[in-house]
C-alpha positions as CSV (number, residue, x, y, z in Angstrom):
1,X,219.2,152.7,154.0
2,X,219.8,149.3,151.7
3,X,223.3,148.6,151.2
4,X,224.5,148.9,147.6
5,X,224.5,145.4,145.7
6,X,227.0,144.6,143.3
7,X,224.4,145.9,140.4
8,X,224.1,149.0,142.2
9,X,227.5,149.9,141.7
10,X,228.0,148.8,138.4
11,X,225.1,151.0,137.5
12,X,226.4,154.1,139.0
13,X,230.1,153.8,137.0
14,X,228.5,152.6,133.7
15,X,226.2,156.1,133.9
16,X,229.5,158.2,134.4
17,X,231.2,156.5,131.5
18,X,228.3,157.0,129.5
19,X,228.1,160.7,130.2
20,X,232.1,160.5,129.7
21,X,231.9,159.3,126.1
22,X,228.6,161.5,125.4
23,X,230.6,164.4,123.7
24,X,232.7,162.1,121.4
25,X,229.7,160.2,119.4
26,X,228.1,163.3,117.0
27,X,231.3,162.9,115.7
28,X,231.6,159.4,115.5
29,X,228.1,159.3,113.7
30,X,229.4,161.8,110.7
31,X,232.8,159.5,110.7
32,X,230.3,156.8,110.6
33,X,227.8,158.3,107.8
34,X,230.4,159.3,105.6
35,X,233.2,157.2,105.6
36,X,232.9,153.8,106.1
37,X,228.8,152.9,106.8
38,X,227.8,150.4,109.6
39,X,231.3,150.5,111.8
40,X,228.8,152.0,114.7
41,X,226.0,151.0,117.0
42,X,224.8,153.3,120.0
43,X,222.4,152.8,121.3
44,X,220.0,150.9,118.3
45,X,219.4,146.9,118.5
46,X,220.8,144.7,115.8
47,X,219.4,145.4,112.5
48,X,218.0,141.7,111.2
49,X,217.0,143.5,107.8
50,X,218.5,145.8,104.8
51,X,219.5,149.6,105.3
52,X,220.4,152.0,103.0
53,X,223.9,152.7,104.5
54,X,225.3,154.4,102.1
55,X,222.4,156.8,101.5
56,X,224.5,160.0,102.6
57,X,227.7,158.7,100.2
58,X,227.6,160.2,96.6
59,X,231.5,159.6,96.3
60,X,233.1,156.4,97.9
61,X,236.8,157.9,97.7
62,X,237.1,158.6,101.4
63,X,236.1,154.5,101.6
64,X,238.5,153.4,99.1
65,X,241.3,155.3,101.4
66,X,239.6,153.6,104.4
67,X,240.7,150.0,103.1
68,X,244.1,150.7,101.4
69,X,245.2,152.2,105.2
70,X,243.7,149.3,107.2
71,X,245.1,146.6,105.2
72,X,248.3,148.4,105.2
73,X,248.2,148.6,108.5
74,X,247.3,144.7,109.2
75,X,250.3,143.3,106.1
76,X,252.6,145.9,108.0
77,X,252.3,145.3,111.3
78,X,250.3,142.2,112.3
79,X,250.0,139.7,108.8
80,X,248.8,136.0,109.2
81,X,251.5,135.3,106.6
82,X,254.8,135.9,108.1
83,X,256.3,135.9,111.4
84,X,255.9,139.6,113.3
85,X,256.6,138.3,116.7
86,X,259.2,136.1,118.6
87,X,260.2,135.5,121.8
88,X,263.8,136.4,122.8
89,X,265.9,136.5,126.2
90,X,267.8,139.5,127.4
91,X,270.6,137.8,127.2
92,X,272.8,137.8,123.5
93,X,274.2,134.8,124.0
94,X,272.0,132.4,125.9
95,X,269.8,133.7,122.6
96,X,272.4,131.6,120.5
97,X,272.5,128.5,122.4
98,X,271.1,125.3,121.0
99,X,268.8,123.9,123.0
100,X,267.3,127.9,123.9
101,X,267.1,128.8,120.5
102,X,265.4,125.9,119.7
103,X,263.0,126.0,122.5
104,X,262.2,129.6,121.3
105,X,261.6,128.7,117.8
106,X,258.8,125.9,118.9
107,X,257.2,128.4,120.9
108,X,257.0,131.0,118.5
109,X,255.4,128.2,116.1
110,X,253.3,127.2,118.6
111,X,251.7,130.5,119.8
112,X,251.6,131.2,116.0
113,X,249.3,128.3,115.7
114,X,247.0,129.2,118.5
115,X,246.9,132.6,117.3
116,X,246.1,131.0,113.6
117,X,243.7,128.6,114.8
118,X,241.7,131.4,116.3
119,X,239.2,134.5,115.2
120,X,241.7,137.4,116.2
121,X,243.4,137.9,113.6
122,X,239.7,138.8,111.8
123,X,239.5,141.2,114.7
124,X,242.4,142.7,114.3
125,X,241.6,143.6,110.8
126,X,238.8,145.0,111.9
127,X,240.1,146.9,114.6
128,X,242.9,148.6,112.6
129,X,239.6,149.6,110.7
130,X,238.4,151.7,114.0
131,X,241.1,152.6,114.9
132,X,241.4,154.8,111.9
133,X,238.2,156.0,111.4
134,X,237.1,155.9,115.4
135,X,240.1,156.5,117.0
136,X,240.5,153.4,119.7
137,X,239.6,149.4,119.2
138,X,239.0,147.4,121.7
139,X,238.0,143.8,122.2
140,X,238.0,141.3,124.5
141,X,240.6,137.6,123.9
142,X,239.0,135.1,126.4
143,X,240.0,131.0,126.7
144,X,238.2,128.9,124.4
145,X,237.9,125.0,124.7
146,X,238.4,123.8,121.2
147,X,240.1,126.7,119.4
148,X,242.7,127.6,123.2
149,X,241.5,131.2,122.4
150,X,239.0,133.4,120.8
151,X,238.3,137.4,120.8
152,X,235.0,139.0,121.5
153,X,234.9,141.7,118.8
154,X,232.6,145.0,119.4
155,X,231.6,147.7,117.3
156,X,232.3,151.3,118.2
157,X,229.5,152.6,120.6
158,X,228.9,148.9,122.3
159,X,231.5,149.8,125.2
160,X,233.0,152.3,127.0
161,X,236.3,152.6,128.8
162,X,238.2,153.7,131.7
163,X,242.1,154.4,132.4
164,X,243.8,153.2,135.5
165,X,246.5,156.4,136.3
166,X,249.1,155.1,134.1
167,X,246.7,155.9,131.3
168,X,246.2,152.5,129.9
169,X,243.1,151.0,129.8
170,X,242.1,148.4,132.3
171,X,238.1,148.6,132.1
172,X,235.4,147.9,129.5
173,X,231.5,148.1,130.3
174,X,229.8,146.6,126.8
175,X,226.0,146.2,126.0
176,X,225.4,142.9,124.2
177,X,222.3,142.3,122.5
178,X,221.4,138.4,122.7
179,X,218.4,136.4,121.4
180,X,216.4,134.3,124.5
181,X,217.9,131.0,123.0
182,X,221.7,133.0,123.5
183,X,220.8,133.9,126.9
184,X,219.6,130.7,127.8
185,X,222.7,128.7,126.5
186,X,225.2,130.9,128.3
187,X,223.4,131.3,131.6
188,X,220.7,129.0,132.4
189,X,221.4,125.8,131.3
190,X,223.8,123.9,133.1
191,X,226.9,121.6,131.9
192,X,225.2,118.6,133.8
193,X,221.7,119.0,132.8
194,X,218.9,121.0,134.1
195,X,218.0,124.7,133.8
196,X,218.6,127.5,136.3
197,X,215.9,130.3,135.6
198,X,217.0,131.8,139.0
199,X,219.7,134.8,137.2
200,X,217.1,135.6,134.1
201,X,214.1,137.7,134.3
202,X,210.3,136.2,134.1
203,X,210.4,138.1,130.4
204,X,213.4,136.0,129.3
205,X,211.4,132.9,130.5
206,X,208.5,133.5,129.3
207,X,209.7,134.1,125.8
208,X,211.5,130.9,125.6
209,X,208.2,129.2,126.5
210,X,206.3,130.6,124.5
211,X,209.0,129.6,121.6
212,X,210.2,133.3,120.8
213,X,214.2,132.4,121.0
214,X,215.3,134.8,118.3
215,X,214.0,137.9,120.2
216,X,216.5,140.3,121.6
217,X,217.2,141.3,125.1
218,X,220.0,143.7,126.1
219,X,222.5,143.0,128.6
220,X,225.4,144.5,129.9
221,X,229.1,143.2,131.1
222,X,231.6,145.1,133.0
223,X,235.4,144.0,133.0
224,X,237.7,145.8,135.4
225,X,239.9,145.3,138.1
226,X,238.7,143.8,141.4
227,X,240.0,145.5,143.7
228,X,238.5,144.0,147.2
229,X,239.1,140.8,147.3
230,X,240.2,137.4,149.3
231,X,243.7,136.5,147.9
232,X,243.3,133.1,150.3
233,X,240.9,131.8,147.9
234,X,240.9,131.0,144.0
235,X,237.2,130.7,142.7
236,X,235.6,133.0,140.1
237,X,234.4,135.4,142.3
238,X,238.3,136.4,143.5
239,X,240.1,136.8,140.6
240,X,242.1,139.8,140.4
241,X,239.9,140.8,137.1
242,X,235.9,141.1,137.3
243,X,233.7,140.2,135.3
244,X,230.0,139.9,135.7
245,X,226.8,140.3,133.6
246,X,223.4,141.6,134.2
247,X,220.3,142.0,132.2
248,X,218.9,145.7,131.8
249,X,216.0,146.3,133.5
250,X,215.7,143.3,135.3
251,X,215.6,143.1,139.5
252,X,218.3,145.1,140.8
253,X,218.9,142.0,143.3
254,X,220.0,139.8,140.6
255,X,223.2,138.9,138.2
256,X,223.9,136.9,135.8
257,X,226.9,135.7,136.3
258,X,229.9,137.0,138.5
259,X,233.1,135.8,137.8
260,X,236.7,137.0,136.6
261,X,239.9,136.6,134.6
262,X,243.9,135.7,135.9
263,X,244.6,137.8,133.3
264,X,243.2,141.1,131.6
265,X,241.2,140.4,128.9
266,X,240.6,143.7,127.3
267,X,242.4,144.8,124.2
268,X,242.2,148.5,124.1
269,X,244.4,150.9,122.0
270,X,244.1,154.3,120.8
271,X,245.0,156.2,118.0
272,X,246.2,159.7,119.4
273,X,244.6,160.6,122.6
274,X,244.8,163.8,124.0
275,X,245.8,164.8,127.8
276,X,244.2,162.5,130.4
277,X,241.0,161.9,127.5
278,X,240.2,158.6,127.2
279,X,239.2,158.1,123.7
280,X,240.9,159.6,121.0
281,X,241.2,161.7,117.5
282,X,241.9,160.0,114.5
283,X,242.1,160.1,110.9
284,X,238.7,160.2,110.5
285,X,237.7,162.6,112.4
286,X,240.3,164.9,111.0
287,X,239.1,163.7,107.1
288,X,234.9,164.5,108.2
289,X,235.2,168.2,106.3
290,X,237.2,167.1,103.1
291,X,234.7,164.1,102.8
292,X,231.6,166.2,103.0
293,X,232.8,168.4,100.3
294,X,233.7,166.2,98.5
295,X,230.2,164.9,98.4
296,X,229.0,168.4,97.4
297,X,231.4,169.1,94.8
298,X,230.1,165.5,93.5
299,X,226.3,166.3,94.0
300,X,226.9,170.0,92.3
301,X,228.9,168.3,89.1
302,X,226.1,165.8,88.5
303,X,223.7,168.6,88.9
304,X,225.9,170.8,86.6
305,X,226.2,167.9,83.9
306,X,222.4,167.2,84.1
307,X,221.6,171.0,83.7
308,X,223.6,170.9,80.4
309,X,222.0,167.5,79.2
310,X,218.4,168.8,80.5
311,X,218.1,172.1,81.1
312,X,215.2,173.6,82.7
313,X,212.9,174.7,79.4
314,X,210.2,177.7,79.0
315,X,207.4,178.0,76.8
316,X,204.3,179.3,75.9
317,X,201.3,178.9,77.8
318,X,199.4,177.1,74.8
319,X,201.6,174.1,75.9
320,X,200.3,173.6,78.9
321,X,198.7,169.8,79.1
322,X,199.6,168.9,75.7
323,X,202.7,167.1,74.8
324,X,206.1,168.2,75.1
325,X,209.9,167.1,75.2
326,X,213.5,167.3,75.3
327,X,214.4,163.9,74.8
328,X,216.7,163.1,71.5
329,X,214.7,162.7,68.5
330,X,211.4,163.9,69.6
331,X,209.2,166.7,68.4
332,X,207.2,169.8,70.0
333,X,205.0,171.3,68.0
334,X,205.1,175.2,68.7
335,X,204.1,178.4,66.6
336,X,206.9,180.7,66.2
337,X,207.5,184.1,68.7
338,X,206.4,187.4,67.4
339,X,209.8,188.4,66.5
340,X,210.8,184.6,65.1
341,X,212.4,183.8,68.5
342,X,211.9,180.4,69.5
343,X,209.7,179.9,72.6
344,X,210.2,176.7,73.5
345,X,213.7,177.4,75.1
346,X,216.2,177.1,78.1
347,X,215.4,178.8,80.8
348,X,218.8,179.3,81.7
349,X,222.3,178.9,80.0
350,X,224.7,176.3,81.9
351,X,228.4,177.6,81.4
352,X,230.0,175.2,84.2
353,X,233.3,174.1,83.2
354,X,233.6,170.5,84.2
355,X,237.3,170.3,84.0
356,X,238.3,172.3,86.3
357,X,235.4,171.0,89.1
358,X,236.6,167.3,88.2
359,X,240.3,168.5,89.4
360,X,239.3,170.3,92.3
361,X,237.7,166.6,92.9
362,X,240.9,165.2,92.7
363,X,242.8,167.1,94.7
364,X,240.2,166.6,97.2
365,X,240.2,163.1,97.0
366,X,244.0,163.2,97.0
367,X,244.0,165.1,100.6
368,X,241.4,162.1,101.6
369,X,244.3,159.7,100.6
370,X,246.8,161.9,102.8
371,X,244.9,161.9,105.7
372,X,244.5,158.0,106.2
373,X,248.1,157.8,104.8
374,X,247.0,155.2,102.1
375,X,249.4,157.6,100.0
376,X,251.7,155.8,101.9
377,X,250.8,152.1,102.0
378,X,250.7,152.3,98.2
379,X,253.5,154.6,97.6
380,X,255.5,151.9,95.8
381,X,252.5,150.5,93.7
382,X,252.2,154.6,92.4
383,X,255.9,155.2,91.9
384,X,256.0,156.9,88.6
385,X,257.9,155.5,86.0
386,X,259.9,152.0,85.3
387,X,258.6,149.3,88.4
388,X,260.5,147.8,90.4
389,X,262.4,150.8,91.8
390,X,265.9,150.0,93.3
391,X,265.7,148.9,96.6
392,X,267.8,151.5,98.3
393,X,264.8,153.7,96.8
394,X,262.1,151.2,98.5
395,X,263.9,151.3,101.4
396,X,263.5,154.8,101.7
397,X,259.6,155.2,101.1
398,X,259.3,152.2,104.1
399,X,261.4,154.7,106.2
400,X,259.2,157.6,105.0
401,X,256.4,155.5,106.2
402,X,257.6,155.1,109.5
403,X,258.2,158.8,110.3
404,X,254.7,159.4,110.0
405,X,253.2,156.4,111.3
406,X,256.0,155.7,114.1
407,X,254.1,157.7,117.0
408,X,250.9,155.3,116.4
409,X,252.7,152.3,115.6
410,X,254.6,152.8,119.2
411,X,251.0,153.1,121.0
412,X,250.3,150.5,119.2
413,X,253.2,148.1,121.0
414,X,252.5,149.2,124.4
415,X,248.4,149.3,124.3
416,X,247.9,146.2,122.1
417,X,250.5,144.0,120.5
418,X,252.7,143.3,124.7
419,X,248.9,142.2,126.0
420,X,247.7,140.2,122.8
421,X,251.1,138.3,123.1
422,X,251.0,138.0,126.8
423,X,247.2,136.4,126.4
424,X,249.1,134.3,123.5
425,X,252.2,132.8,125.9
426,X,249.7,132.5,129.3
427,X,246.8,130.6,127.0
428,X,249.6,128.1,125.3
429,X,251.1,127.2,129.0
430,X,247.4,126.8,130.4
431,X,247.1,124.6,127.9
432,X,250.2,122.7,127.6
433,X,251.5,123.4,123.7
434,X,254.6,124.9,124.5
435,X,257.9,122.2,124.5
436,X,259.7,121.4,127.5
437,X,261.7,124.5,128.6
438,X,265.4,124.1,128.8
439,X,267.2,124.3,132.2
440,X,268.6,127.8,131.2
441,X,265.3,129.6,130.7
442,X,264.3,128.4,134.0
443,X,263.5,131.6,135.9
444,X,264.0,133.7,133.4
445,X,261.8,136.4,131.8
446,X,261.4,136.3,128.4
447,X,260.8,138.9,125.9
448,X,259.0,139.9,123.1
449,X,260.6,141.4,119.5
450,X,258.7,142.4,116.6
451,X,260.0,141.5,113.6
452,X,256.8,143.3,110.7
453,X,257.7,145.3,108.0
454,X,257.2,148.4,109.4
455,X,258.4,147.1,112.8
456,X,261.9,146.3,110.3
457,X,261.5,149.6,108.2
């Protein structure tokens, strides 16, 4: 019997994580058909043309919510325009002395800049977005020789995940669509020159000869940890993190790359998981049955208005192929009913009252806004009455904010904001930004404080 290869194995955990996350994605298509449109791709290839996305969306309230929450979430918590992170020692008063404080100032600008310079926060944005309609976010930060750093964003249904037994994540498999000319760039031609067709399939080589660079071809990377390994040595394929790549379908014999990470790469958080589940409910999934009725009610008060504006009409049979209508200003010519009753009539009588369906809308809409807590996020902007409020009144709606959101924004710390900033401070020393350390700091841990406005609140 052949030994397994590398592929083999890969193979063999990416079809139990696929049979893992099976039961979650009927509901992640309705979160995706009815909420916020084109968040999602299973199993489908990049879509190079338009789609009617919204085609299942007759009111866009439960979308509206959507965006108030997520940039709530990303001002609060994580905004591009003020400090939300510094670094801090244990100790009070070595915090206070001169040359320390300093030290830590520079490197808090300095990782700032990095962070600035590069795409995350744009993926952060995004991911507060899954996170609240999905449930988890995850992404991949990885070195980058011109901006220090860079995230690899993916869309909910690209990856799937895996736990290590203190229930964080430490593995992401991903299928990654890539044209020929992508796949050719990153793995067969070589910084020195030349080409080295030996990792992609006779397809993929074919197809660049015959000029075809913008056709797709799906591959797929796994990220975990490596857990048989030579410590004695330091190349790619020893790194305490794997990574490798391989093209579906092709021979079972061949990768396309193998190679690894120092660090973890994978940004993973969830919104509430339950037990030892790895994905999680969310908002979303808990707003699904309010949204869809809310698209009925819609549907039946259009239908209700039309039905008064147009009613369905009955009349005589001598009508039939000659001309007729109900539009304003126009004349059917009929002869009277034996008793003088008109017989060119509705057929039925449309009493709906359209008050009282528009506020049963509202109050829908207004459980939408609950769910996704954008109630929240603009409580101050809705205050009733004179604006601006005290602020021992302000104070206390942040604080209200915090009750409900503290559980997630406390997942949030431990599952993505510690290894985003650990990826920040490891990425800044590799590449030499950070000032001089002091002769006090040396040996010593530093630490990591969040200073946001709900971190503050």
């Amino acid at each position: 019997m052949a030994a397994d290869t590398c592929r083999d194995r890969h193979e063999r955990r990416l079809a139990a994580l696929k049979e893992e996350r099976q039961p979650f994605e009927a509901d992640w298509q309705q979160q995706n058909d009815f909420i916020a449109p084109g968040r999602m791709r299973l199993n489908e290839r990049p879509e190079r043309g338009g789609k009617n996305l919204m085609a299942k969306i007759v009111d866009e309230s439960a979308l509206l919510s959507f965006r108030i929450a997520r940039s709530g979430m990303y001002s609060g918590m994580t905004s591009p325009s003020r400090p939300w992170f510094q670094w801090i020692t244990s100790d009070p008063d070595l915090r206070e002395y001169g040359p320390v404080k300093d030290y830590l100032f520079q490197a808090v600008s300095r990782g700032r800049e990095v962070l600035q310079k590069s795409n995350v926060y744009n993926i952060m944005h995004n991911g507060y977005g899954d996170l609240l309609q999905f449930g988890q976010f995850a992404a991949l930060i990885v070195n980058d020789d011109r901006d220090y750093m860079r995230g690899i964003p993916m869309l909910t249904g690209q990856y799937w995940l895996a736990q290590d037994h203190r229930y964080r994540v430490d593995t992401l498999y991903r299928r990654v669509w890539m044209t020929v000319q992508q796949m050719v760039g990153r793995f067969v031609a070589k910084p020195g020159g030349g080409m080295d067709w030996s990792t992609v399939s006779t397809t993929v080589k074919k197809l660049y000869d015959d000029g075809s660079y913008d056709e797709w071809v799906e591959v797929f990377h796994a990220v975990e940890p490596r857990h048989e390994r030579d410590t004695r040595k330091v190349d790619r394929q020893n790194k305490p993190i794997l990574s490798d790549y391989w093209e579906a379908g092709n021979d079972k014999e061949r990768m396309l790359e193998e190679s690894g990470f120092d660090k973890s790469p994978i940004l993973a958080s969830r919104w509430d998981p339950m037990g030892e589940q790895v994905y999680s409910f969310c908002p979303g999934w808990e707003a699904v049955p309010a949204v869809k009725m809310l698209q009925a009610q819609q549907r039946e008060k259009g239908q209700g208005i039309q039905s008064k504006v147009r009613p369905p009409m009955i009349g005589p049979t001598a009508l039939k192929n000659k001309p007729s209508s109900t539009l304003p200003g126009s004349i059917t010519y009929i002869d009277p009913g034996a008793n003088g009753q008109p017989v060119f009539r509705p057929a039925i009588e449309v009493n709906l009252s359209i008050a009282e369906l528009a506020d049963d809308i509202e109050r829908v809409a207004h459980r939408i806004d609950r769910m996704f807590y954008a109630d929240l996020f603009m409580a101050i902007t809705q205050m009733e009455g004179v604006q601006p409020r005290n602020i021992p009144e302000i104070q206390q709606r942040k604080e209200e904010q915090l009750l409900q959101l503290g559980p997630v924004i406390e997942r949030l710390t431990y599952e993505l904001f510690y290894p985003l900033i650990d990826n920040i401070f490891a990425r800044c020393v590799e590449a030499g930004v950070l000032p001089q350390a002091p002769a006090e700091l040396q040996g010593k841990e530093l630490q990591v404080e969040f200073v946001s406005i709900l971190a503050q609140a």
